[in-house]
N, CA, C and O atoms as a Maestro MAE file, in Angstrom:
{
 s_m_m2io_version
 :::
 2.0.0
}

f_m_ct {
 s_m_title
 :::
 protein
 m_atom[304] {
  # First column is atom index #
  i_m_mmod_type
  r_m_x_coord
  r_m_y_coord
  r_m_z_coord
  i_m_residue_number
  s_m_chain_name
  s_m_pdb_residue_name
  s_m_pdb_atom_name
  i_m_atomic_number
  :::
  1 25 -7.106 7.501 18.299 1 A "UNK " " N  " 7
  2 3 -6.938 6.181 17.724 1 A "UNK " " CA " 6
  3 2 -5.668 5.567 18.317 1 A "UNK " " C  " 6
  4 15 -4.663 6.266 18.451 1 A "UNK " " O  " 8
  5 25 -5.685 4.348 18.657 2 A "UNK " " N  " 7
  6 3 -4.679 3.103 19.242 2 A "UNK " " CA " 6
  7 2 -3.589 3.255 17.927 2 A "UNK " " C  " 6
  8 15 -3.915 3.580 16.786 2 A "UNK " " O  " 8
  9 25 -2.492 2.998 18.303 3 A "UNK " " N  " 7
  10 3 -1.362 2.523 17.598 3 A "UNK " " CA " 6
  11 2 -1.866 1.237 17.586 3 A "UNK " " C  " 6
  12 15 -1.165 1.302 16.576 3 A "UNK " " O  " 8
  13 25 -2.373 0.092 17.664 4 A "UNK " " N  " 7
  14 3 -2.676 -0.837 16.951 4 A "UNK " " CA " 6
  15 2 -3.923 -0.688 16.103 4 A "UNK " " C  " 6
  16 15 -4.047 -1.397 15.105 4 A "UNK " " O  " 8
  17 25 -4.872 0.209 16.449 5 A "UNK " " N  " 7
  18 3 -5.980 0.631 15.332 5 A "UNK " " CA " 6
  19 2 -5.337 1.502 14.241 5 A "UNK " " C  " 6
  20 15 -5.654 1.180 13.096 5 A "UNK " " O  " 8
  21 25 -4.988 1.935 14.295 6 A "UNK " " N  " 7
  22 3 -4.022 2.885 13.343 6 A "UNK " " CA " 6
  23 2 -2.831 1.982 12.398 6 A "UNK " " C  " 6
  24 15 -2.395 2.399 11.325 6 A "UNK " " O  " 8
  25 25 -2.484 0.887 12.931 7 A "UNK " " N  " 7
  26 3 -1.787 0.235 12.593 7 A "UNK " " CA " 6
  27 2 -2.792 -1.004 11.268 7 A "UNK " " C  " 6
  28 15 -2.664 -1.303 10.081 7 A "UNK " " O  " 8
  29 25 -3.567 -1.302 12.202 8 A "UNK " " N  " 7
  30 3 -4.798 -2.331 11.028 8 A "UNK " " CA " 6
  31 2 -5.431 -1.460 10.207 8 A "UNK " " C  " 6
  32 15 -6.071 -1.937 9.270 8 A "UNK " " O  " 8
  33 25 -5.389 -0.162 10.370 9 A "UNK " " N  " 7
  34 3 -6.273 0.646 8.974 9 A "UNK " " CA " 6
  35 2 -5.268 1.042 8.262 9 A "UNK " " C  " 6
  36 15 -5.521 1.835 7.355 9 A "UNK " " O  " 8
  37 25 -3.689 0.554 8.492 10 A "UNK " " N  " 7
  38 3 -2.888 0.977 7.299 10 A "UNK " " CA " 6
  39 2 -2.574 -0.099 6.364 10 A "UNK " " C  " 6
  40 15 -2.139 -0.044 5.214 10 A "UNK " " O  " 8
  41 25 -2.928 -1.214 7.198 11 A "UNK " " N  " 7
  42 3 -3.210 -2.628 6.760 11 A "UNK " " CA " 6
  43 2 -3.739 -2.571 5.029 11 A "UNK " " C  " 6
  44 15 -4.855 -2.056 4.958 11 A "UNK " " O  " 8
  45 25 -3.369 -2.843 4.128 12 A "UNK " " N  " 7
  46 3 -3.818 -2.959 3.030 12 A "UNK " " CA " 6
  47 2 -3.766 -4.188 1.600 12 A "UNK " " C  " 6
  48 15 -2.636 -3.949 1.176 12 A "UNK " " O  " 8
  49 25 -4.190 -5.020 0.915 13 A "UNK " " N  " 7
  50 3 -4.534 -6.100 -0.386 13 A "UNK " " CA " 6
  51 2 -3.260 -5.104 -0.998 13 A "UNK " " C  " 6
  52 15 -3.390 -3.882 -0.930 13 A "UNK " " O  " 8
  53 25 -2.090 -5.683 -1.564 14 A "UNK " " N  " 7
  54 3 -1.373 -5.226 -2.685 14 A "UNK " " CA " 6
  55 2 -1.135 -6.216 -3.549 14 A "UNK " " C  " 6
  56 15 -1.423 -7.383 -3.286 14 A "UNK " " O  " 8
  57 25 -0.486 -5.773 -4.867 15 A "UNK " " N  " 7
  58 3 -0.134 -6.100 -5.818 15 A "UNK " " CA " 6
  59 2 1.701 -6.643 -5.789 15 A "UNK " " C  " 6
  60 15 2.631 -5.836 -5.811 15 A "UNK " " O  " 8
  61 25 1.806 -7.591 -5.757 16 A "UNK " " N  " 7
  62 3 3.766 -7.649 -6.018 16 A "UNK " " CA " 6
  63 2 4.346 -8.497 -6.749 16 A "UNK " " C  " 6
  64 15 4.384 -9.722 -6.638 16 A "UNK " " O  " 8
  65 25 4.800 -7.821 -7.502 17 A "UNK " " N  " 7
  66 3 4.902 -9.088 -8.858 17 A "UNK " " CA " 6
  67 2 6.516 -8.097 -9.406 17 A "UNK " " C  " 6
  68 15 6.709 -6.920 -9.105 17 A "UNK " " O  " 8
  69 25 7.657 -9.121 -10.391 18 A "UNK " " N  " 7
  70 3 8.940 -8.596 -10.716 18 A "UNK " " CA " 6
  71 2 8.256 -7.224 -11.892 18 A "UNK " " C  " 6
  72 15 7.230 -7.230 -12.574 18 A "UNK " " O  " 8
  73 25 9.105 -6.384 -11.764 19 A "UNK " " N  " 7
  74 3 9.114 -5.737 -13.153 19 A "UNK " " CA " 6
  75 2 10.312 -6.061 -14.141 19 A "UNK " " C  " 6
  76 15 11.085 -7.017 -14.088 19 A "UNK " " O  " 8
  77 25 10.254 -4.660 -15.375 20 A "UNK " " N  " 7
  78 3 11.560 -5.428 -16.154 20 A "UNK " " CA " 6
  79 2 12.736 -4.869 -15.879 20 A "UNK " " C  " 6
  80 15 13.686 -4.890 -16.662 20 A "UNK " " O  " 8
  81 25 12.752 -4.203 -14.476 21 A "UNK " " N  " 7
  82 3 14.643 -3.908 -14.324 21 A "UNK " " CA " 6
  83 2 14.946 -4.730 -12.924 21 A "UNK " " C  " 6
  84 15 15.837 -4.482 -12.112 21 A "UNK " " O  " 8
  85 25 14.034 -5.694 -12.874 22 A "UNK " " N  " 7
  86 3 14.594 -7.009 -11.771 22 A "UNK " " CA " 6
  87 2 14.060 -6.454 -10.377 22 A "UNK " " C  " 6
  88 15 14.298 -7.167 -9.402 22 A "UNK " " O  " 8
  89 25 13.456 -5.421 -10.194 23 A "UNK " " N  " 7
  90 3 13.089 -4.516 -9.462 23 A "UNK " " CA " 6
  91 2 11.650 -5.705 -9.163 23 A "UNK " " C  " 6
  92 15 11.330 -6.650 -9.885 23 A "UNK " " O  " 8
  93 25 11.102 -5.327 -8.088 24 A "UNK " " N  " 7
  94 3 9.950 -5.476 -7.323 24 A "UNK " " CA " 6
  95 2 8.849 -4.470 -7.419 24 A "UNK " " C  " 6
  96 15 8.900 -3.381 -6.846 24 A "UNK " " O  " 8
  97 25 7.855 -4.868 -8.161 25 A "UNK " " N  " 7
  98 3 7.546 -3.673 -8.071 25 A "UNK " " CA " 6
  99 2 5.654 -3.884 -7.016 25 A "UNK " " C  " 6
  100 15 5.005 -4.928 -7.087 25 A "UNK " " O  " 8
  101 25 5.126 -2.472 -6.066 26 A "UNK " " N  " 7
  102 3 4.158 -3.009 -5.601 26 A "UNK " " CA " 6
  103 2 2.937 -2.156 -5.607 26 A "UNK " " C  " 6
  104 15 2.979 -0.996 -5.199 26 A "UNK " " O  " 8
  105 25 1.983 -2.642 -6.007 27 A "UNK " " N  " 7
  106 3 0.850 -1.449 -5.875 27 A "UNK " " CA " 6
  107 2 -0.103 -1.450 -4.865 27 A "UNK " " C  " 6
  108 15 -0.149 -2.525 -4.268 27 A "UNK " " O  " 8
  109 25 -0.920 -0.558 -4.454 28 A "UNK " " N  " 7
  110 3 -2.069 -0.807 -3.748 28 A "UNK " " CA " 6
  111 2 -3.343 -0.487 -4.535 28 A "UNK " " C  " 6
  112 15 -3.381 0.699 -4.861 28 A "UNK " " O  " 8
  113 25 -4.271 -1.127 -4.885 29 A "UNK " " N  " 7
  114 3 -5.210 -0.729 -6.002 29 A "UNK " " CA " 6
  115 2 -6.288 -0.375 -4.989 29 A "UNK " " C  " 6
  116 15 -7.422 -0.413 -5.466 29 A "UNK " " O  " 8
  117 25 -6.198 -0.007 -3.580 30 A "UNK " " N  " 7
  118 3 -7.498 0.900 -3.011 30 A "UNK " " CA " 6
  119 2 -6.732 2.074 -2.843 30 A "UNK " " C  " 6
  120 15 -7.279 2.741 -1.965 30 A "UNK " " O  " 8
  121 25 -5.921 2.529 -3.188 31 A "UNK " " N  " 7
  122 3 -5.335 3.613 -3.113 31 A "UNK " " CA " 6
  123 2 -4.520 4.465 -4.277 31 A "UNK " " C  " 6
  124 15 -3.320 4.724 -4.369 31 A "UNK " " O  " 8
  125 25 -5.723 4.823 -5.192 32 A "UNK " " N  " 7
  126 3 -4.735 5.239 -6.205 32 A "UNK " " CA " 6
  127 2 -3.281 5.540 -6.315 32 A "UNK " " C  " 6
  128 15 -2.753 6.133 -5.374 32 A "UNK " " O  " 8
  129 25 -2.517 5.176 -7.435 33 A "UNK " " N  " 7
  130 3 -1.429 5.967 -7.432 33 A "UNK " " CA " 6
  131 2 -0.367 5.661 -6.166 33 A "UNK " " C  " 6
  132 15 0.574 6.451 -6.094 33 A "UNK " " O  " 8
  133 25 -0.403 4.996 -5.539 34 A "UNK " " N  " 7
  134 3 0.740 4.021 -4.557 34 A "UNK " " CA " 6
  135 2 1.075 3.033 -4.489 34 A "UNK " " C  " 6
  136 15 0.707 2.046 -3.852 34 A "UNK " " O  " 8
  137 25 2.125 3.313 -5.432 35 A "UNK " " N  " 7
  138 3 2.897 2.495 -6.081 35 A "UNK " " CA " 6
  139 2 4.482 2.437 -5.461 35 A "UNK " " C  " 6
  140 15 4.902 3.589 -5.359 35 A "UNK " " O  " 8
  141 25 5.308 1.607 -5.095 36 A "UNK " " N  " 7
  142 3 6.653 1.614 -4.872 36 A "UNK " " CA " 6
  143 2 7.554 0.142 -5.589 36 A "UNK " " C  " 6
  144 15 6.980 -0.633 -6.354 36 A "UNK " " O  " 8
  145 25 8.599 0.019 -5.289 37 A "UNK " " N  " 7
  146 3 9.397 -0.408 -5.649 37 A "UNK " " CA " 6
  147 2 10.389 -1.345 -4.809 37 A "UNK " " C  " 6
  148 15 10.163 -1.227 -3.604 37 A "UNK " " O  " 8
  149 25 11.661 -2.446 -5.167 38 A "UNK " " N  " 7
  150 3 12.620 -2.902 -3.873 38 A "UNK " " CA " 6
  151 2 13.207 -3.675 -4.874 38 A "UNK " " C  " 6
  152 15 12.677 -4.004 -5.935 38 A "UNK " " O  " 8
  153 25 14.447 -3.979 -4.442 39 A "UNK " " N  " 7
  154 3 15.544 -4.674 -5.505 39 A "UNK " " CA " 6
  155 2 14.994 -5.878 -4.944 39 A "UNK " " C  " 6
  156 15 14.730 -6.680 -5.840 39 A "UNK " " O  " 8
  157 25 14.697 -6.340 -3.684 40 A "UNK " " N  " 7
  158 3 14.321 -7.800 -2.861 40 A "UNK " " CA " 6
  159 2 12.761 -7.445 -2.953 40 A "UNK " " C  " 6
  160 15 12.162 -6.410 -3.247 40 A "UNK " " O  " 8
  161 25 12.267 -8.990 -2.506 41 A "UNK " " N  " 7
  162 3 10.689 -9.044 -2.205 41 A "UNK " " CA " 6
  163 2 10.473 -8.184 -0.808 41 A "UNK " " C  " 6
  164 15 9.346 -7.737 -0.596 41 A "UNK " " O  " 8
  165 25 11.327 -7.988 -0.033 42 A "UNK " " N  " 7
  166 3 11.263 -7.883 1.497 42 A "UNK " " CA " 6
  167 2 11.371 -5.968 1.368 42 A "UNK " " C  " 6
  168 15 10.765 -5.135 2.041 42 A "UNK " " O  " 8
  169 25 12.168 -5.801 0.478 43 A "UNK " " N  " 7
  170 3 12.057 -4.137 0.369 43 A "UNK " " CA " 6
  171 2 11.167 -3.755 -0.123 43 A "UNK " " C  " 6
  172 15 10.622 -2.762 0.359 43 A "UNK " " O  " 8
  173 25 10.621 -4.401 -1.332 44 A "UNK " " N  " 7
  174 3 9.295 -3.880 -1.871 44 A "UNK " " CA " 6
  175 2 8.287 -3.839 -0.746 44 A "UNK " " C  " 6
  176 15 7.888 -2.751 -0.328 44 A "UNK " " O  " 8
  177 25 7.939 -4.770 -0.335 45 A "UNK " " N  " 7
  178 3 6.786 -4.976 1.120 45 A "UNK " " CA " 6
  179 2 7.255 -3.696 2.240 45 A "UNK " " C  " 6
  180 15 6.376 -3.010 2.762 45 A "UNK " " O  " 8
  181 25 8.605 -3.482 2.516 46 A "UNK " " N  " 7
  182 3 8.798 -2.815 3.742 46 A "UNK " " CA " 6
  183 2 8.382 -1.123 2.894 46 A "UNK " " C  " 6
  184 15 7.861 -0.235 3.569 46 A "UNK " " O  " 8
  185 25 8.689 -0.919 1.475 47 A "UNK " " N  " 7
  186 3 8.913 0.403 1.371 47 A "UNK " " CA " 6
  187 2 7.340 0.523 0.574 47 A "UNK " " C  " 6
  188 15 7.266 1.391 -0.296 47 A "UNK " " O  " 8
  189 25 6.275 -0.198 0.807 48 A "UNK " " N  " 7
  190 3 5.074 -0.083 0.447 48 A "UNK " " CA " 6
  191 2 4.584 -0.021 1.333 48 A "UNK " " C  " 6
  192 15 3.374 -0.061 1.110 48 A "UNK " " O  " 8
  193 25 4.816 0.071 2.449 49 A "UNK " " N  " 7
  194 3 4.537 0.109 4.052 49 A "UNK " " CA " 6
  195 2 4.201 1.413 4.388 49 A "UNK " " C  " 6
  196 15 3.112 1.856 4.754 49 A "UNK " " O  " 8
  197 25 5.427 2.065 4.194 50 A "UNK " " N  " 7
  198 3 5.782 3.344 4.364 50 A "UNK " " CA " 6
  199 2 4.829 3.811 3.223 50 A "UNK " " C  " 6
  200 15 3.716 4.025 3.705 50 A "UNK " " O  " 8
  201 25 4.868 4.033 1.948 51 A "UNK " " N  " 7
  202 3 4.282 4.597 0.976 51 A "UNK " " CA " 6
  203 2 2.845 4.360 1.579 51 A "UNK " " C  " 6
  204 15 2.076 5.192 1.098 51 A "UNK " " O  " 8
  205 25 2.250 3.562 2.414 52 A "UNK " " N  " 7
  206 3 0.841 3.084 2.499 52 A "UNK " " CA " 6
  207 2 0.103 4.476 3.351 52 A "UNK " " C  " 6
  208 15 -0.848 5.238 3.173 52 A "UNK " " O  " 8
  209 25 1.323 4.233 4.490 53 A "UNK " " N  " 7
  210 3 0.782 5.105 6.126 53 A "UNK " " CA " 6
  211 2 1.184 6.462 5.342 53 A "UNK " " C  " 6
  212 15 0.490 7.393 5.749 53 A "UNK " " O  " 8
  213 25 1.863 6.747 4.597 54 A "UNK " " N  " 7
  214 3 2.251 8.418 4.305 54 A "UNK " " CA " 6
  215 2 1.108 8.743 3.306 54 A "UNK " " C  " 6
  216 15 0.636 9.879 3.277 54 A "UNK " " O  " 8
  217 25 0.700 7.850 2.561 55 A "UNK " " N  " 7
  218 3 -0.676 8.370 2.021 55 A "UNK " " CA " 6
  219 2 -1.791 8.368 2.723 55 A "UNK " " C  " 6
  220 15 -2.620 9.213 2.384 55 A "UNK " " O  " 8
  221 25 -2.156 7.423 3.912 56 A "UNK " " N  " 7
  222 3 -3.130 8.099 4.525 56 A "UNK " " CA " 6
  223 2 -2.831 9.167 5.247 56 A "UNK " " C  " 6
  224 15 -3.461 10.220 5.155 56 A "UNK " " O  " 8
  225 25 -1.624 8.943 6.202 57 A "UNK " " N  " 7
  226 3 -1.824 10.337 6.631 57 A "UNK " " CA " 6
  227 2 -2.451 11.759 6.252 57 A "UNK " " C  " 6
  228 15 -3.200 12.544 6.833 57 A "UNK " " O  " 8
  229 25 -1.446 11.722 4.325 58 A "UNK " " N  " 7
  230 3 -1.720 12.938 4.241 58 A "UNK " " CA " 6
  231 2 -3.383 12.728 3.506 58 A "UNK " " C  " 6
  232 15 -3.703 13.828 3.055 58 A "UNK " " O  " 8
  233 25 -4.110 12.053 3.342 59 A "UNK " " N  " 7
  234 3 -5.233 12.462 3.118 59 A "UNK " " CA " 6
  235 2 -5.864 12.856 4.729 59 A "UNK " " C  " 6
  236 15 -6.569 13.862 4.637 59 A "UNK " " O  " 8
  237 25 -5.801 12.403 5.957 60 A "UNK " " N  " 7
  238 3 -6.232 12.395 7.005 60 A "UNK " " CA " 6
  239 2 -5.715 14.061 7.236 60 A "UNK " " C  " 6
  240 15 -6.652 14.835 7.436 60 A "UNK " " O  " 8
  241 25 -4.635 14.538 7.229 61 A "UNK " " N  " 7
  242 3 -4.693 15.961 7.166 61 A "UNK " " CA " 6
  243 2 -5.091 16.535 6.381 61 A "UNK " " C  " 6
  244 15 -5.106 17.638 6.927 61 A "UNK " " O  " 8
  245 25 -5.600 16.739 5.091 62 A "UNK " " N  " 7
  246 3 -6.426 17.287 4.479 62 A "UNK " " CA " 6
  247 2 -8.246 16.830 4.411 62 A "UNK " " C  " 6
  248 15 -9.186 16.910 3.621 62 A "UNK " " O  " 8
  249 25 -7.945 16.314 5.831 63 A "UNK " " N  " 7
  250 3 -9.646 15.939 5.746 63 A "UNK " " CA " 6
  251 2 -9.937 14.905 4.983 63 A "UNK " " C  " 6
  252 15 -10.783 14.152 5.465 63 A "UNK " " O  " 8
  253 25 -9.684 14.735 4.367 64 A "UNK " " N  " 7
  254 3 -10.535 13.297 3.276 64 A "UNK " " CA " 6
  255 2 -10.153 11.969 3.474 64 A "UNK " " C  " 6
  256 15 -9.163 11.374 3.898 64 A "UNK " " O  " 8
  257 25 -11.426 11.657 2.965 65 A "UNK " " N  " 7
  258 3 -11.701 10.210 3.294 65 A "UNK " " CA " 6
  259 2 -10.823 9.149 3.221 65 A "UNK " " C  " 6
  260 15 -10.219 9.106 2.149 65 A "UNK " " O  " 8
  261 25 -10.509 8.137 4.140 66 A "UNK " " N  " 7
  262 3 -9.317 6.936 3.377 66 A "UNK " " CA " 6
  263 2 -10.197 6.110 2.767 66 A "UNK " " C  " 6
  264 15 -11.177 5.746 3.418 66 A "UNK " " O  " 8
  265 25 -10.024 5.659 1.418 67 A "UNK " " N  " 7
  266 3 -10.604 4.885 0.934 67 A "UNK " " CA " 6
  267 2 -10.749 3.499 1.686 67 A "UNK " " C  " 6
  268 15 -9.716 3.225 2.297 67 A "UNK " " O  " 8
  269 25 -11.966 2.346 1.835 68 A "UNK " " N  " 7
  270 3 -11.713 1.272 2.389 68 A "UNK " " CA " 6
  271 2 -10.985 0.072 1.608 68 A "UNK " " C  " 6
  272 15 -11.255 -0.144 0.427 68 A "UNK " " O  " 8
  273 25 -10.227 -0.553 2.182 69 A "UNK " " N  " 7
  274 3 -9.387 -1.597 0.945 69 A "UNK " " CA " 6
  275 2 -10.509 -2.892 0.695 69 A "UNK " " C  " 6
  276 15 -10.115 -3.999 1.062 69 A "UNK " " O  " 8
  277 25 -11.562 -2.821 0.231 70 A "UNK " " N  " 7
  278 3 -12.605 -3.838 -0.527 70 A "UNK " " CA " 6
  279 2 -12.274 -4.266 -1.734 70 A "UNK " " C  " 6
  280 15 -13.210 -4.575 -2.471 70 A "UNK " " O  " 8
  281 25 -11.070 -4.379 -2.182 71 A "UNK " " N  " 7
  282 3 -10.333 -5.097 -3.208 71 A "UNK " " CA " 6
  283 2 -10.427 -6.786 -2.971 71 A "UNK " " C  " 6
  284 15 -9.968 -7.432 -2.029 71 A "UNK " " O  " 8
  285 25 -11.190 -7.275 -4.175 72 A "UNK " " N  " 7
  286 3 -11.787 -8.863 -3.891 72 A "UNK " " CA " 6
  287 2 -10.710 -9.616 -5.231 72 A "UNK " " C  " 6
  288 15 -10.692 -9.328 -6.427 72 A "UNK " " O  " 8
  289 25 -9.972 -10.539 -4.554 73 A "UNK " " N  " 7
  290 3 -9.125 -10.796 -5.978 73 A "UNK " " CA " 6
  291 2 -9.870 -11.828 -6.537 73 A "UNK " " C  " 6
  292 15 -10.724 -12.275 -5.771 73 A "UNK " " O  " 8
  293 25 -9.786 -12.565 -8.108 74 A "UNK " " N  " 7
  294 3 -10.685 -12.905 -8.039 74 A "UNK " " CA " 6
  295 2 -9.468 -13.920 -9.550 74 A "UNK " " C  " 6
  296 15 -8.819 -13.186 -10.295 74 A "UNK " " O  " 8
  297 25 -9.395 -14.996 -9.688 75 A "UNK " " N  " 7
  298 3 -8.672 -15.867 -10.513 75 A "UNK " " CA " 6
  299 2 -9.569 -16.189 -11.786 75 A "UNK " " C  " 6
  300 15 -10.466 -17.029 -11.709 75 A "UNK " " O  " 8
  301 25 -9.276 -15.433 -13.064 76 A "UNK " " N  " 7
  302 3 -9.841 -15.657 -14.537 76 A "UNK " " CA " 6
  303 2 -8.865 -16.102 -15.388 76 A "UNK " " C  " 6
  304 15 -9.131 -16.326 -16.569 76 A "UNK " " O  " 8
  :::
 }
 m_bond[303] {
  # First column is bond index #
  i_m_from
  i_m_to
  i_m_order
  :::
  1 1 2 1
  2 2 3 1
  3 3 4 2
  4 3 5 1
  5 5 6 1
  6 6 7 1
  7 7 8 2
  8 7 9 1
  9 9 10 1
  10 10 11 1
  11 11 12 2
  12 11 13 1
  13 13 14 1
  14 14 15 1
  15 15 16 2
  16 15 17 1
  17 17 18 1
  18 18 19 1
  19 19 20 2
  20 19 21 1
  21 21 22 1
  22 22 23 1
  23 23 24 2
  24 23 25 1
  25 25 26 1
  26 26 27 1
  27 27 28 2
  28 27 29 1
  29 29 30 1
  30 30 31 1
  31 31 32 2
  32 31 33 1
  33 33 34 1
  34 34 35 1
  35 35 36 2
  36 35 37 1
  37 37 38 1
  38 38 39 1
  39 39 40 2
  40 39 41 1
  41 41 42 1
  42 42 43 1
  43 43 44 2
  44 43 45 1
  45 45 46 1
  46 46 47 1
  47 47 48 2
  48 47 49 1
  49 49 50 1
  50 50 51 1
  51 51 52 2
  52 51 53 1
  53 53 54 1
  54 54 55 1
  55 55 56 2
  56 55 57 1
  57 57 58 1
  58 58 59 1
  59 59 60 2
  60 59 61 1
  61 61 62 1
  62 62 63 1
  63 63 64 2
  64 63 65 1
  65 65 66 1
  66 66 67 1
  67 67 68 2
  68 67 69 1
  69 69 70 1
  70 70 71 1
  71 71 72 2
  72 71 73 1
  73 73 74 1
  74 74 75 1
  75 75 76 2
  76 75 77 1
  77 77 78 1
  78 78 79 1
  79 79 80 2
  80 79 81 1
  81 81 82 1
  82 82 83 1
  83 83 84 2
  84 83 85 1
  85 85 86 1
  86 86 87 1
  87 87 88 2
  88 87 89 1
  89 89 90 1
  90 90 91 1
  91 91 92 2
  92 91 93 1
  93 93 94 1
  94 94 95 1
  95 95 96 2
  96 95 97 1
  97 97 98 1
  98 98 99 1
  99 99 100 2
  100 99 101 1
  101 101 102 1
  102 102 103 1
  103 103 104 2
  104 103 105 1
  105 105 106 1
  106 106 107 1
  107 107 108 2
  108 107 109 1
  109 109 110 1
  110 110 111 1
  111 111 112 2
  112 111 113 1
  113 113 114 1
  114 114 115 1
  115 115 116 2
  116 115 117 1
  117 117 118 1
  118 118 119 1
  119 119 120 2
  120 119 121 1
  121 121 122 1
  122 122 123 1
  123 123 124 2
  124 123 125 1
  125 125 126 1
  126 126 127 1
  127 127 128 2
  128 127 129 1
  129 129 130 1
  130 130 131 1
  131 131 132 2
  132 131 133 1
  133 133 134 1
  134 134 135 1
  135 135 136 2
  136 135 137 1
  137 137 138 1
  138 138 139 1
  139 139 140 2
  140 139 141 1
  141 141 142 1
  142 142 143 1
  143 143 144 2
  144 143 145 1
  145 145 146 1
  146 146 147 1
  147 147 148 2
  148 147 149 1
  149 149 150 1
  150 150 151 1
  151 151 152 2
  152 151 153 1
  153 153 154 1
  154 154 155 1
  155 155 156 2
  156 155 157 1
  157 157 158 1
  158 158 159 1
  159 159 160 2
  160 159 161 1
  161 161 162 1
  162 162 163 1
  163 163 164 2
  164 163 165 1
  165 165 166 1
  166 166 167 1
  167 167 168 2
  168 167 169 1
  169 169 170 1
  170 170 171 1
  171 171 172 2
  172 171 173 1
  173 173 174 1
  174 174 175 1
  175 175 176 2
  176 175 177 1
  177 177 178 1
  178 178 179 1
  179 179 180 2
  180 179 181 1
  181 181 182 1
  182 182 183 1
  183 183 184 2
  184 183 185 1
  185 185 186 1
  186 186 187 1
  187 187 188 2
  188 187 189 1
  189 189 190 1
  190 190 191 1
  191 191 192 2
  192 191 193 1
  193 193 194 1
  194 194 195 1
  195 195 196 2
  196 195 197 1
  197 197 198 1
  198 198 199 1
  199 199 200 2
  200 199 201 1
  201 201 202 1
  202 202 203 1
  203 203 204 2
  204 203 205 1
  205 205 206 1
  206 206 207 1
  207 207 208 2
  208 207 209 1
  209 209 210 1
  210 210 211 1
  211 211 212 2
  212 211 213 1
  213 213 214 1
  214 214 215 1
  215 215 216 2
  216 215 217 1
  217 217 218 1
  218 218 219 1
  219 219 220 2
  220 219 221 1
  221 221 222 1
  222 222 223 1
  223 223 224 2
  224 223 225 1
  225 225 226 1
  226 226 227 1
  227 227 228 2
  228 227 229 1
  229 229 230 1
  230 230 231 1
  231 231 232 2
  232 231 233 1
  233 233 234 1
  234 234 235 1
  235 235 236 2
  236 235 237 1
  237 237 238 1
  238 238 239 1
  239 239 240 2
  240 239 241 1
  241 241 242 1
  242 242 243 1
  243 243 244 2
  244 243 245 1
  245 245 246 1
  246 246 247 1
  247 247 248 2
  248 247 249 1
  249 249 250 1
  250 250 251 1
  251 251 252 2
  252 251 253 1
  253 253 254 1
  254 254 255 1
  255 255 256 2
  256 255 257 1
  257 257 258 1
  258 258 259 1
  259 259 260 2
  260 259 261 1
  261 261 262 1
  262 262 263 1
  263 263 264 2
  264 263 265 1
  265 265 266 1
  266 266 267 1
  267 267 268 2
  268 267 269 1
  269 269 270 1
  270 270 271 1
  271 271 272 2
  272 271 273 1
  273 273 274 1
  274 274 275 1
  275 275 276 2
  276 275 277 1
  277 277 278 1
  278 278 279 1
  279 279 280 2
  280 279 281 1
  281 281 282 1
  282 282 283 1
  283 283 284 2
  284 283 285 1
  285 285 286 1
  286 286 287 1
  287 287 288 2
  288 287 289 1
  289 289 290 1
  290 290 291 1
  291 291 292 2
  292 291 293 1
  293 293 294 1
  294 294 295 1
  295 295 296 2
  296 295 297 1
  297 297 298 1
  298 298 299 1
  299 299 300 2
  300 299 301 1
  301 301 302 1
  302 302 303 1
  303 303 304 2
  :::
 }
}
């Protein structure tokens, strides 16, 4: 796989919205459970980055599947 293919499948729909200690907080909802944090908007994004590619990796070394990010947002 290309470092730019590898790069668009780490590509992922998140969540980023304040929490209550002023903190940033960010999720990825195709990826259970990866979740991070940033005092700025710009750290939250950069250190959900990292949290993104280190969870696929390690599912990619244990064989299993990366989930696809088909997260449809949807305004109610």
């Amino acid at each position: 796989m290309t470092v730019a293919n590898q790069q668009a499948e780490f590509k992922r729909k998140v969540l980023l919205y304040p929490g209550e200690d002023s903190y940033f907080v960010v999720e990825v909802p195709s990826l259970p459970g990866c979740i991070s944090q940033g005092r700025t908007r710009e750290e939250a994004i950069a250190n959900i980055e990292e949290a993104i590619t280190l969870y696929i990796e390690v599912l990619q070394d244990r064989g299993e599947p990366v989930p696809s990010d088909t997260v449809e947002i949807v305004l109610v």
